[in-house]
C-alpha positions as CSV (number, residue, x, y, z in Angstrom):
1,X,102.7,75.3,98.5
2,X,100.4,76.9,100.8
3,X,99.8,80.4,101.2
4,X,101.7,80.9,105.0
5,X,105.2,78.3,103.8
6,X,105.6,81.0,101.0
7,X,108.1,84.1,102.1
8,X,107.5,87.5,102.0
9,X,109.6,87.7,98.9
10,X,107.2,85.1,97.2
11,X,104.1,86.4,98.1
12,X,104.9,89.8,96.9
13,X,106.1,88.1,93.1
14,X,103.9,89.5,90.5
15,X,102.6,86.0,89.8
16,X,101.8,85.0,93.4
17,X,99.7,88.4,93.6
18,X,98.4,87.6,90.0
19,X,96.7,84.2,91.6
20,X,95.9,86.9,94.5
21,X,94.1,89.0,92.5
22,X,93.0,86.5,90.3
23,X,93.3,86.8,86.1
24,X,89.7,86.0,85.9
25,X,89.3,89.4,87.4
26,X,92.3,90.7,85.4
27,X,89.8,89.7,81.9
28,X,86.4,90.9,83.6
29,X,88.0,94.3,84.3
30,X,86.5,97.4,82.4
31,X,90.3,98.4,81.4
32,X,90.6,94.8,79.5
33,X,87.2,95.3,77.8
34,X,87.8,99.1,76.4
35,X,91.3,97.4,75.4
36,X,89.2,94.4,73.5
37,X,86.4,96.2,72.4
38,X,89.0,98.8,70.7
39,X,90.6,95.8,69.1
40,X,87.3,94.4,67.9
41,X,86.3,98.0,66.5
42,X,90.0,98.2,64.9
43,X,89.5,94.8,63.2
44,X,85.9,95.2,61.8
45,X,87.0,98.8,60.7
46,X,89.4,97.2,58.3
47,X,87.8,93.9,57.3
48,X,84.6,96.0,56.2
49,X,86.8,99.1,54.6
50,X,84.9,102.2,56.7
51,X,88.0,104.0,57.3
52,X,87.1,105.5,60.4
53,X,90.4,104.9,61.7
54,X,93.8,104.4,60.1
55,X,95.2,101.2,59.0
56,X,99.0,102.7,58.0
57,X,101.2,100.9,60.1
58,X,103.3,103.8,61.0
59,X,106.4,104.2,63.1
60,X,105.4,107.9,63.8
61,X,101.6,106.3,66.0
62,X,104.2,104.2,67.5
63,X,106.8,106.5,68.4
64,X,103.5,108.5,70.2
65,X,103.1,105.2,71.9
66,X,106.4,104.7,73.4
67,X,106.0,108.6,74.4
68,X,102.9,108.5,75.9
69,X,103.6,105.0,77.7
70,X,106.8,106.4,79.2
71,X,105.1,109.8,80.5
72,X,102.2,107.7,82.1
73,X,104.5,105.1,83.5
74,X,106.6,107.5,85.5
75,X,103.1,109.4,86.2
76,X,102.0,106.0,87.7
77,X,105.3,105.2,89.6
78,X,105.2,108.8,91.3
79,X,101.4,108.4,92.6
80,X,102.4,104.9,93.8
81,X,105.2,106.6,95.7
82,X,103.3,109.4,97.2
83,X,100.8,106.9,98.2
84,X,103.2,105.1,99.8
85,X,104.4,108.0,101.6
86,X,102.0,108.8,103.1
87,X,100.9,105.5,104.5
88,X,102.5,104.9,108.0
89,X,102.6,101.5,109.6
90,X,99.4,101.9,111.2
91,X,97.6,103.1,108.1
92,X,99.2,100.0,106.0
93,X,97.6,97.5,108.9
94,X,94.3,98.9,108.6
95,X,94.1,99.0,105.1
96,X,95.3,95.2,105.4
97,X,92.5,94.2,108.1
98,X,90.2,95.9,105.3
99,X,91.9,93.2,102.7
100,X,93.2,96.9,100.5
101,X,96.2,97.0,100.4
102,X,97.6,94.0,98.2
103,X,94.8,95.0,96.1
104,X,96.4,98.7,95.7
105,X,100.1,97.5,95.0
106,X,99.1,94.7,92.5
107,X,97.0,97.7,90.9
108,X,99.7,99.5,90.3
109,X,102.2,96.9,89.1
110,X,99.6,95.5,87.0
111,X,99.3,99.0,85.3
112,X,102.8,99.9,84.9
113,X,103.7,96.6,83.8
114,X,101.5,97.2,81.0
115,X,102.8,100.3,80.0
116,X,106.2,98.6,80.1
117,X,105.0,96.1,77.7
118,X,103.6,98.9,75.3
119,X,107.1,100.7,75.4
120,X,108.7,97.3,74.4
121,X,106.3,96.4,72.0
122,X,106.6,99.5,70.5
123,X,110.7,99.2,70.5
124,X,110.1,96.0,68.8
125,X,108.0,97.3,66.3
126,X,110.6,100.0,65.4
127,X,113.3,97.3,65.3
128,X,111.7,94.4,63.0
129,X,111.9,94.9,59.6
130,X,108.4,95.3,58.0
131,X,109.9,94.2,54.9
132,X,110.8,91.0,55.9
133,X,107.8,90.0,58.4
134,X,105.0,92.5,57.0
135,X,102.2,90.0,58.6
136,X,104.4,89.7,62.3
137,X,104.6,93.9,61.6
138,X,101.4,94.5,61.0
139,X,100.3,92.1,64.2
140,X,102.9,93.6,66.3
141,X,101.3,97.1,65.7
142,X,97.5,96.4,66.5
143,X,98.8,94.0,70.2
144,X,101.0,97.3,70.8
145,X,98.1,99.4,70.0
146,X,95.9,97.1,71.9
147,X,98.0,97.4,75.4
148,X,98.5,100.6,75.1
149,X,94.4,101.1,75.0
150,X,94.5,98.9,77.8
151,X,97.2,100.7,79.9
152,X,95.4,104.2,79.3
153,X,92.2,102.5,80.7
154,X,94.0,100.8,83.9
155,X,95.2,104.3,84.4
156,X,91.6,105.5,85.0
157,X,91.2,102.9,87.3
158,X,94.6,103.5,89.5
159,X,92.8,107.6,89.1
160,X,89.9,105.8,91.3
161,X,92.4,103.9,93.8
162,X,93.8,106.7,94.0
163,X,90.3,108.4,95.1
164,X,89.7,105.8,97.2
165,X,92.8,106.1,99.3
166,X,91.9,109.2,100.4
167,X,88.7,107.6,101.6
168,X,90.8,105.0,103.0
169,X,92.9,107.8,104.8
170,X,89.6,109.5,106.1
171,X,87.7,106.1,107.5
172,X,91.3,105.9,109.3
173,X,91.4,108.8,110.7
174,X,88.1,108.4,111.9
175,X,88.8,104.9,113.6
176,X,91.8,106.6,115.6
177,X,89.3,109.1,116.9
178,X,87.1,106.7,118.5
């Protein structure tokens, strides 16, 4: 289906701004290499028995998770609404003739959504029985760990889109004043 028989509705869908935005970017991005990198650190750690970080797979890092995740979500959702506040219709066709501002939404639903999945991967965690799935457990708690690491990084990255939108709101204001 092409691009312009799509509705409003279906161009906006997290997967038709996921082709958008384009996964390949999604995996080059510095957020999903801290997140692998950590996971690669996390593995070799235990395989080669240095202890530098801990192995216990322990409710309590978990519980810190679904914390954390849920503080930094609504963080996230309230700087996506101010943003959006203060964009007027004029300021939301600029930064689309500037090809920003599907690039700023996605951002943000593509961090939040992560830290959604870290607060259900880390309820899932609490609910499976580690007695009766100890390898699925023990899994489950370095992927949660994983997007979590991920979701902290993609926040540093929505700090700079946030940065930018002010230079976004400046280059505006200067294009009104000519």
């Amino acid at each position: 289906m092409k691009k312009n028989n799509l509705s409003l509705t279906e161009r906006s869908s997290f997967i038709n701004q996921l082709r958008q935005f384009g996964i390949l970017r999604v995996i080059k991005g510095f957020d999903f290499k801290i997140a692998v990198a950590f996971l690669i650190i996390y593995h070799l750690d235990g395989k080669l028995n240095l202890n530098f970080l801990s192995h216990d797979n322990n409710s309590s890092y978990i519980t810190t998770i679904i914390g954390a995740s849920s503080v930094l979500f609504a963080l996230t959702i309230t700087s996506l609404s101010l943003i959006l506040s203060f964009s007027s219709s004029n300021f939301v066709k600029f930064l689309h003739k500037h090809n920003q501002f599907s690039s700023i939404l996605f951002s943000f639903w593509l961090g939040n959504g992560a830290y959604l999945l870290s607060i259900a991967m880390s309820l899932l965690y609490l609910i499976v029985n580690s007695s009766k799935l100890p390898t699925f457990h023990a899994t489950l708690f370095v992927a949660t760990t994983g997007v979590f690491v991920y979701a902290l990084a993609d926040t540093f990255y929505l700090l700079g889109i946030i940065i930018r939108f002010g230079h976004f709101m400046s280059a505006f204001e200067d294009e009104l004043q000519k």
